[in-house]
VEXLO-103175 format. One line per field, with one value per residue (C-alpha): y, z, x; residue in three letters. Coordinates in nm, 4 decimals. Last residue first. Layout:
// VEXLO-103175
c2: Y|...
c3: Z|...
c1: X|...
koldo: ala|...
This chain:
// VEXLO-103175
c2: 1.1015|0.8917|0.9490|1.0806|1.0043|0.6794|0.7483|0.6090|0.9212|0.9753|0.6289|0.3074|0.1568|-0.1729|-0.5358|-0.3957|-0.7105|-0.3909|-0.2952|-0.6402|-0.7127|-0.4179|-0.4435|-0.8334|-0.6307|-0.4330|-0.7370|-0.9446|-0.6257|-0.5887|-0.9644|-0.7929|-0.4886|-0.7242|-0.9239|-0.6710|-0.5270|-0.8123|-1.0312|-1.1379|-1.4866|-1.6285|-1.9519|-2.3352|-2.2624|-1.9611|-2.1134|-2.2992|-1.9371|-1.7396|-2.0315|-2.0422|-1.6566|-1.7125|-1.9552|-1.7036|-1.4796|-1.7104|-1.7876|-1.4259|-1.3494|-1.6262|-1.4773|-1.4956|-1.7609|-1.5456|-1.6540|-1.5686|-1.4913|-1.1526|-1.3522|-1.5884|-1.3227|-1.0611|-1.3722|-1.4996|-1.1329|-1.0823|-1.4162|-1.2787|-0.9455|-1.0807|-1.3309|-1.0319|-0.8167|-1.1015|-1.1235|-0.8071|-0.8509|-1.1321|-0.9732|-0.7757|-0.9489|-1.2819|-1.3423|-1.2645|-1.4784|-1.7792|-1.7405|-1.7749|-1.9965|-1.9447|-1.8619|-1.5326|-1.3880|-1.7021|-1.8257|-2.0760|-2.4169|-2.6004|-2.4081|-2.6216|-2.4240|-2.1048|-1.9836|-1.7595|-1.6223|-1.6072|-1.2469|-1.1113|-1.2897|-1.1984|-0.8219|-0.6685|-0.5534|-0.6835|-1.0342|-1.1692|-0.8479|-1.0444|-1.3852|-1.2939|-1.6382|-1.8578|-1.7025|-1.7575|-2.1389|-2.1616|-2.0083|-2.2585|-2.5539|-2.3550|-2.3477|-2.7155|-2.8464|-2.6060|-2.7710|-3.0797|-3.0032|-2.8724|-3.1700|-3.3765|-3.5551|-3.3013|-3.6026|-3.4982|-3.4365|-3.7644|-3.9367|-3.7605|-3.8635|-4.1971|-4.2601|-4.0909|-4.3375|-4.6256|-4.5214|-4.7086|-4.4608|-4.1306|-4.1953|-4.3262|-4.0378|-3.7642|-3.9685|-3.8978|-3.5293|-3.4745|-3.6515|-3.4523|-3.1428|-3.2484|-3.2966|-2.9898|-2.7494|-2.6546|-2.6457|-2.3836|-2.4091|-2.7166|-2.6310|-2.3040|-2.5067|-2.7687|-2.4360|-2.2593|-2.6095|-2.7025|-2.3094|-2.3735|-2.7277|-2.6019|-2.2732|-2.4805|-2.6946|-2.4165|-2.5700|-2.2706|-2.4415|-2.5330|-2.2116|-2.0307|-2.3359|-2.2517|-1.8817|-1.9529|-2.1313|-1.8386|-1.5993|-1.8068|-1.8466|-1.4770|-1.3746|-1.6626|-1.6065|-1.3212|-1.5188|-1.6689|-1.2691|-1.2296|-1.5396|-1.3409|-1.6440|-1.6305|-1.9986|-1.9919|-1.5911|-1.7514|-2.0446|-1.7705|-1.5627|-1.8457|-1.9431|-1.6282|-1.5753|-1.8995|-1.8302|-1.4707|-1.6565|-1.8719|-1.6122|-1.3955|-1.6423|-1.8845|-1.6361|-1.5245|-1.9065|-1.8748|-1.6343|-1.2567|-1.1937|-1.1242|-1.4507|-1.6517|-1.9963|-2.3295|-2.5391|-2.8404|-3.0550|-2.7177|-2.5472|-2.1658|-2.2530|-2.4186|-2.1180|-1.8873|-1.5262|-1.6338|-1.4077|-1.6247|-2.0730|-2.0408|-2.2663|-2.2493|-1.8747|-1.8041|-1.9855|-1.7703|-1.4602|-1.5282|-1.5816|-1.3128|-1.1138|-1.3143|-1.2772|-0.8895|-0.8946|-1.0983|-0.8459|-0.5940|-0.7475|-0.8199|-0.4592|-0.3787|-0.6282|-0.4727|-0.1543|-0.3207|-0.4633|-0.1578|0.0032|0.0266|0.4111|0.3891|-0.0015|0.0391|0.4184|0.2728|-0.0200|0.1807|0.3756|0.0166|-0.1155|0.1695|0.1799|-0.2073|-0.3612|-0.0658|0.1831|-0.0766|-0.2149|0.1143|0.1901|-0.1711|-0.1003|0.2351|0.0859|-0.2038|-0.3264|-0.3998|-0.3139|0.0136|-0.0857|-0.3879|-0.1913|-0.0287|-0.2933|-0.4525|-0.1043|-0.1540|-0.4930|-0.3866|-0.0899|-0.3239|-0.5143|-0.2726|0.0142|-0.2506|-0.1154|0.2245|0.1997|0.1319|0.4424|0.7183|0.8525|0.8994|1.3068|1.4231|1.5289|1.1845|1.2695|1.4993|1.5977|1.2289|1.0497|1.2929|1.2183|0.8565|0.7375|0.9412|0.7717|0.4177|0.5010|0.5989|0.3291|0.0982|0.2548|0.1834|0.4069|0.4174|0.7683|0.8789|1.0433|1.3150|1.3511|1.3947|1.7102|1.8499|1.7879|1.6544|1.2262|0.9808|0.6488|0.4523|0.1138|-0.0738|-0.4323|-0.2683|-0.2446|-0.6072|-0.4215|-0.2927|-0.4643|-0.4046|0.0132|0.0098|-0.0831|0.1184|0.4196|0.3184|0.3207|0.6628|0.8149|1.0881|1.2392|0.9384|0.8482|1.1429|1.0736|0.7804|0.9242|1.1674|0.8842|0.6202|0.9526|1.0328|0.7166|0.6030|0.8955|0.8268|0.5061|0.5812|0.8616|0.6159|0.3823|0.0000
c3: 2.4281|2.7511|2.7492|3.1029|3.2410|3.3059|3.5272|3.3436|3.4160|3.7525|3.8329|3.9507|4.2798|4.2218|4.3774|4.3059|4.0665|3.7975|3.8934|3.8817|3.5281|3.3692|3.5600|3.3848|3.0354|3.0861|3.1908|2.8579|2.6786|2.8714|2.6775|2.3721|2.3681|2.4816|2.2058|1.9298|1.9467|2.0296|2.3481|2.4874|2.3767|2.3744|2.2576|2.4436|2.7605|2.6990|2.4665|2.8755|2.9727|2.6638|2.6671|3.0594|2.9540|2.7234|3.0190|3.2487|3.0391|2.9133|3.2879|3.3321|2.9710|3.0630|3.4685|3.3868|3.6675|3.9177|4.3287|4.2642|3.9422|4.0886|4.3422|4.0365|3.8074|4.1146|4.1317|3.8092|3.7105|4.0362|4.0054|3.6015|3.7514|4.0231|3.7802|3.5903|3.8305|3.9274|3.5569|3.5776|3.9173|3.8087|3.4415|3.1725|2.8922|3.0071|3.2398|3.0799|2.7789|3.0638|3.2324|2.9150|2.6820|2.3451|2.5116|2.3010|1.9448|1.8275|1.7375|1.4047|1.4980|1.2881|1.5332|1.8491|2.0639|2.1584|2.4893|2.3223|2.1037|2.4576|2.5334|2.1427|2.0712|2.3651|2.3726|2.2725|2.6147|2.8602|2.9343|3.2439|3.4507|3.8190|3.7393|3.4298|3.4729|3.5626|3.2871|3.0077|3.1142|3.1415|2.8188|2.6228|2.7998|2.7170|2.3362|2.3110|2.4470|2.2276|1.9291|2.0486|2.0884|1.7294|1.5946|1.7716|2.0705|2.3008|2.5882|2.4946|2.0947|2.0321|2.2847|2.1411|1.7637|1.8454|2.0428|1.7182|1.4851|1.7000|1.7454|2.0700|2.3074|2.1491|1.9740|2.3287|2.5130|2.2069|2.2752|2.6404|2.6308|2.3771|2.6106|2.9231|2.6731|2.5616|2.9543|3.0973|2.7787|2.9944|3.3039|3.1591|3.3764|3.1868|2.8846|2.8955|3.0235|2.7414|2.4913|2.6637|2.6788|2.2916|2.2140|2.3718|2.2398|1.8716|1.9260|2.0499|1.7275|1.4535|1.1574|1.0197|0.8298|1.1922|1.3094|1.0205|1.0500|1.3982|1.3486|1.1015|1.3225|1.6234|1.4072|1.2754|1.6163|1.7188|1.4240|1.4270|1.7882|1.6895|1.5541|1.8935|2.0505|1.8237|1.9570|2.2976|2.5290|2.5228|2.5672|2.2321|2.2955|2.6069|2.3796|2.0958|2.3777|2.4697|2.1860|2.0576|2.3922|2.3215|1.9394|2.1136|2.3133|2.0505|1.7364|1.8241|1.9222|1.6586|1.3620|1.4596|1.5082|1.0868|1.0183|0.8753|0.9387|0.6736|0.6559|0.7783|0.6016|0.6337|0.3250|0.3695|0.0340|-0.1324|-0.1245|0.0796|0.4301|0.2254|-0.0257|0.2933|0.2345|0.2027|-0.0229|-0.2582|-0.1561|-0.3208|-0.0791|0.1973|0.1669|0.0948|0.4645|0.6043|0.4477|0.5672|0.9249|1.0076|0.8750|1.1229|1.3780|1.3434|1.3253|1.6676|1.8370|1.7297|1.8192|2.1689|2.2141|2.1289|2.3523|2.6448|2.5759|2.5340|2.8612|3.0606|3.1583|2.8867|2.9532|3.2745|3.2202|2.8545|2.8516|3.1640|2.9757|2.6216|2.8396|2.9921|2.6377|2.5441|2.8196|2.8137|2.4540|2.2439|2.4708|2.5969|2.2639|2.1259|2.4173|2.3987|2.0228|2.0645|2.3744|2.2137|2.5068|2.7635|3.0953|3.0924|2.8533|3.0891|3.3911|3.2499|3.1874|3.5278|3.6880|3.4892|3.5134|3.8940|3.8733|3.7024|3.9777|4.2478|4.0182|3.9786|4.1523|4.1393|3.7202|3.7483|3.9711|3.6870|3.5997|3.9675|3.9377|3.6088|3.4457|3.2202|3.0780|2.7766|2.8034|2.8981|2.6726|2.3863|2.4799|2.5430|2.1672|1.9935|2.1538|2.0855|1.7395|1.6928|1.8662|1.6366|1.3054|1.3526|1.5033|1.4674|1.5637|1.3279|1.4335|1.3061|1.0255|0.8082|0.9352|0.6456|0.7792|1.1374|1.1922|1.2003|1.1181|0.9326|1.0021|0.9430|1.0899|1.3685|1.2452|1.3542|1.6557|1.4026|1.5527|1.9262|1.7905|1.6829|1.9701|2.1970|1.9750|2.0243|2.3756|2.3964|2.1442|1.8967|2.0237|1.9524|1.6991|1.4918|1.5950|1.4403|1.0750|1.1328|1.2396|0.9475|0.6740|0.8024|0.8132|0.5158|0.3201|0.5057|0.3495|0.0282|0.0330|0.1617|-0.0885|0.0000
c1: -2.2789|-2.3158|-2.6438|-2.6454|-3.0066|-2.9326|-2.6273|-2.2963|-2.0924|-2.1631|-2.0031|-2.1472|-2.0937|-1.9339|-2.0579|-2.4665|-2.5075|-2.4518|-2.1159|-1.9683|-2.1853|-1.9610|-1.6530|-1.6986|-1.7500|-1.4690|-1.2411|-1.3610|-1.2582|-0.9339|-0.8315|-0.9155|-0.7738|-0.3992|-0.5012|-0.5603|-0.1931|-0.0330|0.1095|-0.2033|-0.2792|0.0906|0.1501|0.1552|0.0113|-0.1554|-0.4330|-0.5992|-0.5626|-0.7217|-0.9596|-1.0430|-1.1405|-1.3782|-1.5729|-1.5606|-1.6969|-1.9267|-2.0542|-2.0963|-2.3061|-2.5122|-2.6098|-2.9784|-3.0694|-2.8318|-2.7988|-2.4085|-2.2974|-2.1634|-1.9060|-1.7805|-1.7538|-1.5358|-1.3582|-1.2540|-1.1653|-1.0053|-0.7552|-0.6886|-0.5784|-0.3616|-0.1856|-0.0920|0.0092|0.2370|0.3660|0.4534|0.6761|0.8306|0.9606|0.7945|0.9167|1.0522|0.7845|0.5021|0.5739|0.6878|0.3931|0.1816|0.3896|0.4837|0.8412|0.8396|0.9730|1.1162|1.4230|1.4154|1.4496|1.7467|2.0146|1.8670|2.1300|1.9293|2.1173|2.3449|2.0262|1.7786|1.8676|1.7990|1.5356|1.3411|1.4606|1.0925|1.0669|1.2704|1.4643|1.3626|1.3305|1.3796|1.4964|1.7539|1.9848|1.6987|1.5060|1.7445|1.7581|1.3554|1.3434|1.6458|1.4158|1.0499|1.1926|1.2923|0.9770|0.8020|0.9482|0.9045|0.5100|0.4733|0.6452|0.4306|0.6001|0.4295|0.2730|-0.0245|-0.0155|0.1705|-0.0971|-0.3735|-0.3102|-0.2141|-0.5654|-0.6822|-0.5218|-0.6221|-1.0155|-1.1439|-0.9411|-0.9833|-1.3359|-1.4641|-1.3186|-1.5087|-1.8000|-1.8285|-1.7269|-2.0175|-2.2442|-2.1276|-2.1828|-2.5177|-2.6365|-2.4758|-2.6335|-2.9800|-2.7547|-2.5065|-2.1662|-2.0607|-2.1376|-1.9336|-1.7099|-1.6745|-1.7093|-1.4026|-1.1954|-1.2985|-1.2175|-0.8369|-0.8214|-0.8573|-0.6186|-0.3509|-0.4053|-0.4019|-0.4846|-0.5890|-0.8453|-1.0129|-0.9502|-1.1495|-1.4395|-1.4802|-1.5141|-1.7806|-1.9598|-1.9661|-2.0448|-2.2911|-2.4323|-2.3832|-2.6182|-2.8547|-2.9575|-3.1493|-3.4146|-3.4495|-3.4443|-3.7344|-3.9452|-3.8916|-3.9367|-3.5650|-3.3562|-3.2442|-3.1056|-2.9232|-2.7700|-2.6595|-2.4545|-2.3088|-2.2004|-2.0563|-1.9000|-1.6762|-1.6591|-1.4866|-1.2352|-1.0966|-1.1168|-0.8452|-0.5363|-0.7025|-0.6608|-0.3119|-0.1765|-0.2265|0.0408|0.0524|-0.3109|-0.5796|-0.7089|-0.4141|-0.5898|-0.3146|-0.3254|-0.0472|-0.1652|-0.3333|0.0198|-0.0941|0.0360|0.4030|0.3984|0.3458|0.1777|-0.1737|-0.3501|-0.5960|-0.5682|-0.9219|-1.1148|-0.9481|-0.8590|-1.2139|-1.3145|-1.0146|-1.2094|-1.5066|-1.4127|-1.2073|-1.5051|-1.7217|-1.4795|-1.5480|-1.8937|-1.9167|-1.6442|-1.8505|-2.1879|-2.0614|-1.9526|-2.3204|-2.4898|-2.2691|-2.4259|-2.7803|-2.7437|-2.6317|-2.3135|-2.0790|-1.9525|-1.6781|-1.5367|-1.4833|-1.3054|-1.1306|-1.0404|-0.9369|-0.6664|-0.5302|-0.5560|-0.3062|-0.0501|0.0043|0.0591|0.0691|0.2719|0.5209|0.5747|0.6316|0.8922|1.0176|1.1219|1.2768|1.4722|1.6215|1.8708|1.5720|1.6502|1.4166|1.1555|1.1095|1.1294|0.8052|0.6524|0.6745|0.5602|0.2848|0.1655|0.2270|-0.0214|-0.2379|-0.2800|-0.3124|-0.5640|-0.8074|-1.1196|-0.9031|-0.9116|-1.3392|-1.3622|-1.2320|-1.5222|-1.6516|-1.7167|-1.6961|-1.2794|-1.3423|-1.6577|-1.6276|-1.2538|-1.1504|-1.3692|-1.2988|-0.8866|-0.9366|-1.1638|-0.8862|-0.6053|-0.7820|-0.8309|-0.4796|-0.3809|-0.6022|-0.4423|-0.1013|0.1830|0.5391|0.6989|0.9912|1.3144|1.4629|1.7066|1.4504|1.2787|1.1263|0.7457|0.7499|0.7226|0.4558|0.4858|0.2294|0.0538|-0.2789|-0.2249|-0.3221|-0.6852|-0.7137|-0.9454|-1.1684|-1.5156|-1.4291|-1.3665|-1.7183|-1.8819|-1.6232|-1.7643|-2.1304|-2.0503|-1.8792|-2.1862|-2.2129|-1.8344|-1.7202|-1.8882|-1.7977|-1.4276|-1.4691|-1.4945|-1.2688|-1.0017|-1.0920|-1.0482|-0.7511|-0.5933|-0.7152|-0.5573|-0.2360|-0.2393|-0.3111|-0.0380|0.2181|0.1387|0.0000
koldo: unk|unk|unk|unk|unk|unk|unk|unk|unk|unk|unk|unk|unk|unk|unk|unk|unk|unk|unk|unk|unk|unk|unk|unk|unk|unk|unk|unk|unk|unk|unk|unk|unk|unk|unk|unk|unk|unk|unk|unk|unk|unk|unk|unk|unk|unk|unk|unk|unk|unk|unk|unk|unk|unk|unk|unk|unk|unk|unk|unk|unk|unk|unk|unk|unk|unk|unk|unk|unk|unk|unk|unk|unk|unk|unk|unk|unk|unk|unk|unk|unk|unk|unk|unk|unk|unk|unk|unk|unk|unk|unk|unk|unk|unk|unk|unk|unk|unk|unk|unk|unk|unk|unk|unk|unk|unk|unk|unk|unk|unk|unk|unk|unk|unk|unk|unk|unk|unk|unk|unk|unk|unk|unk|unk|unk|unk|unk|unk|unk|unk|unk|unk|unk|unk|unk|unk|unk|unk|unk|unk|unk|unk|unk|unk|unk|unk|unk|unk|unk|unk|unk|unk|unk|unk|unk|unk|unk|unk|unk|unk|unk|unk|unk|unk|unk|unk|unk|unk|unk|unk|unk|unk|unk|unk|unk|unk|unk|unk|unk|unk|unk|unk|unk|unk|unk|unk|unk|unk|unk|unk|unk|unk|unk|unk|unk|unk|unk|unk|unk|unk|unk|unk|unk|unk|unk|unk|unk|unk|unk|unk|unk|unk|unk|unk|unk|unk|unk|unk|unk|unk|unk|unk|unk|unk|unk|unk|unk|unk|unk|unk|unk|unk|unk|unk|unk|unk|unk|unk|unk|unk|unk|unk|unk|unk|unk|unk|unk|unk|unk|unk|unk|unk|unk|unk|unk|unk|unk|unk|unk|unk|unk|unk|unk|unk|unk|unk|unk|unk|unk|unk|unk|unk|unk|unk|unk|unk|unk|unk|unk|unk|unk|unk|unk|unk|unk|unk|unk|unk|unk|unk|unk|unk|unk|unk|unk|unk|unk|unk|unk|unk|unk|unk|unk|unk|unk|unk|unk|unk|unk|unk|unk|unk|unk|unk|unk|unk|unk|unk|unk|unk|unk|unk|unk|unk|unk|unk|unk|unk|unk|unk|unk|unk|unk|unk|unk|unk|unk|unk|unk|unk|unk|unk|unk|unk|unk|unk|unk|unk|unk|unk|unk|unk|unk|unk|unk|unk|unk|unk|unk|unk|unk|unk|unk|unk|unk|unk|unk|unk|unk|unk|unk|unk|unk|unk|unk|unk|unk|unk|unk|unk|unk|unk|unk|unk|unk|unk|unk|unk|unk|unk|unk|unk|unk|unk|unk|unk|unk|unk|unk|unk|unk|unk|unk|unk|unk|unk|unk|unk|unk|unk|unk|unk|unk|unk|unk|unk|unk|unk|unk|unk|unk|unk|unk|unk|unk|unk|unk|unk|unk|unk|unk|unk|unk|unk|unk|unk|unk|unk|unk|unk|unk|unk|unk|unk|unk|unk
């Protein structure tokens, strides 16, 4: 893409949402779920005539983001209460930040862990108290649902057109028909599977509560998230993307689980699916390999946690920095024939090596609270759907992060404070948060 044509689209994308976001805060976060692979958009910004200066990096979604802050902040950021949902978590982040910031600090790249630092952490934290302060109610919640929802359906689409057409994947070997491995309009196929296994897990559960609705309008409803939810499936299934696989089967078996109208079909499905693995050779072969990691894909990763683990226990405190991984593991990367990665591909590890022990405590302490606060505001709830799929979407970020890394990337990190926002959201409304000036009813939010 040109320079010009891309600047063009730039300008055009941020006017445009600015109108929403001065129209409508929620409507805005809507809209901004839907475009959050709009980092693959990117430019750099730098002052007219001045080329010996430095330029600034940016993609499309932080400027988006940025935008979406500053009205937010001007508009209803300075009211009483706006800022309530980032002191309900202030501890826990504070140490994902303090982490992240030592990582810039020790890490020898410091351009690169500066923009990594500002994308990954500083950015999604701005969007979360945007999120957490302005969706409020149902339909608000609905509406960041339906963006995430249109978005994996894009996703979607295009990986089922890849399939079939083998059109714009970037690999020979992913695009060959014999080893055909759909990217849609990522850069590798884990991408579509690091996105798309949480939201097919709130996709289905959203589509099971609108089956379940007297409403015979909410059951026609329940095609949108469904498909969304099916079509997702099918783009991780052509992606071949195994982790991802086992992480939506472990969000959807405990979404099941947790759902008493879908307990009995799920203990069925869980049933069968033991019977095909241990009275079906090839796929009692299949599970073993993939199991015990003697897959390729496992010994690989067996390899790369050993060289980690061996990094890490010489770099305990800051592991390795921001954006250094590849740098800091090279003398310890003696399997020459396996390319160096850019993390662990595992979640505590990941965390670890770039933002060191005390950001990967934060971490843990934010994922404990989300599970909590869900847990303590399901309580005594027949409608509680939307907490037992968050719960459920996030047991698939978790259950992914032990062989890749679900939140290191632009959309990912948004992503994984989206399912946050929306459990601030349900927190505050079973009465566990007091709500803020700025969502009272007769505010619109605008």
């Amino acid at each position: 893409m040109s320079p010009i044509l891309t600047i063009i689209i730039f300008v055009a994308a941020a006017a445009l949402f600015l109108t929403a976001c001065l129209w409508s805060r929620p409507a805005a976060v809507a809209v901004l779920a839907g475009l959050l692979p709009a980092y693959l958009l990117r430019t750099a910004i730098g002052i007219p005539g001045a080329d010996g200066l430095p330029t600034l990096p940016t993609t499309l979604l932080e400027v988006l983001i940025l935008e979406l802050f500053a009205v937010w902040f001007f508009m209803d950021g300075l009211k009483k209460g706006a800022w309530q949902a980032l002191g309900r978590w202030a501890s826990p982040l504070a140490l994902v930040l303090v982490g992240a910031t030592a990582g810039v600090l020790v890490s020898p790249d410091l351009r690169a862990a500066a923009g990594l630092w500002r994308a990954y952490f500083i950015e999604p934290i701005l969007f979360f108290v945007v999120f957490a302060d302005v969706i409020r109610t149902a339909k608000q919640r609905a509406a960041a649902l339906v963006g995430l929802g249109a978005c994996l359906i894009v996703i979607g689409l295009t990986a089922v057109y890849q399939k079939i057409t083998g059109f714009g994947i970037p690999n020979p070997v992913w695009q060959a028909a014999a080893t055909r491995r759909v990217t849609s309009f990522f850069g590798f196929p884990n991408a579509i599977g690091l996105f798309a296994a949480p939201v097919i897990v709130l996709m289905a559960g959203w589509a099971a509560a609108l089956l379940r609705a007297k409403d015979r309008r909410a059951r026609l409803l329940a095609a949108l998230p469904a498909f969304s939810a099916l079509i997702g499936c099918a783009a991780v299934f052509f992606a071949v993307s195994e982790g991802a696989i086992i992480a939506t089967a472990a969000g959807l078996v405990a979404l099941g689980l947790m759902t008493r109208s879908l307990r009995v079909p799920t203990l069925i499905a869980i049933i069968a699916g033991c019977l095909v693995f241990s009275l079906y050779p090839p796929a009692t072969r299949y599970a073993a390999n993939l199991v015990s990691l003697r897959d390729d894909s496992g010994s690989v990763r067996l390899i790369l946690w050993r060289e980690s683990a061996a990094m890490l226990a010489d770099h305990p405190i800051f592991g390795a920095g921001l954006s250094a991984y590849r740098q800091i593991v090279a003398p310890y990367h003696q399997a020459k024939y396996i390319e160096l990665f850019m993390y662990p591909h595992n979640l505590v590890m990941n965390f670890w090596s770039e933002i060191g022990l005390v950001g990967l405590a934060g971490f843990i302490w934010l994922s404990i609270k989300f599970f909590v606060d869900m847990i303590r505001s399901l309580r005594g709830r027949a409608d509680g759907w939307l907490h037992r799929a968050l719960i459920a979407a996030m047991i698939a970020v978790l259950v992914h992060g032990l062989v890749d890394a679900p939140y290191l990337k632009n959309d990912l990190a948004v992503l994984f404070f989206i399912l946050v926002g929306l459990a601030e959201s349900l927190a505050t409304n079973a009465g566990l948060r007091p709500a803020s000036a700025t969502a009272d009813p007769k505010n619109k939010a605008k």
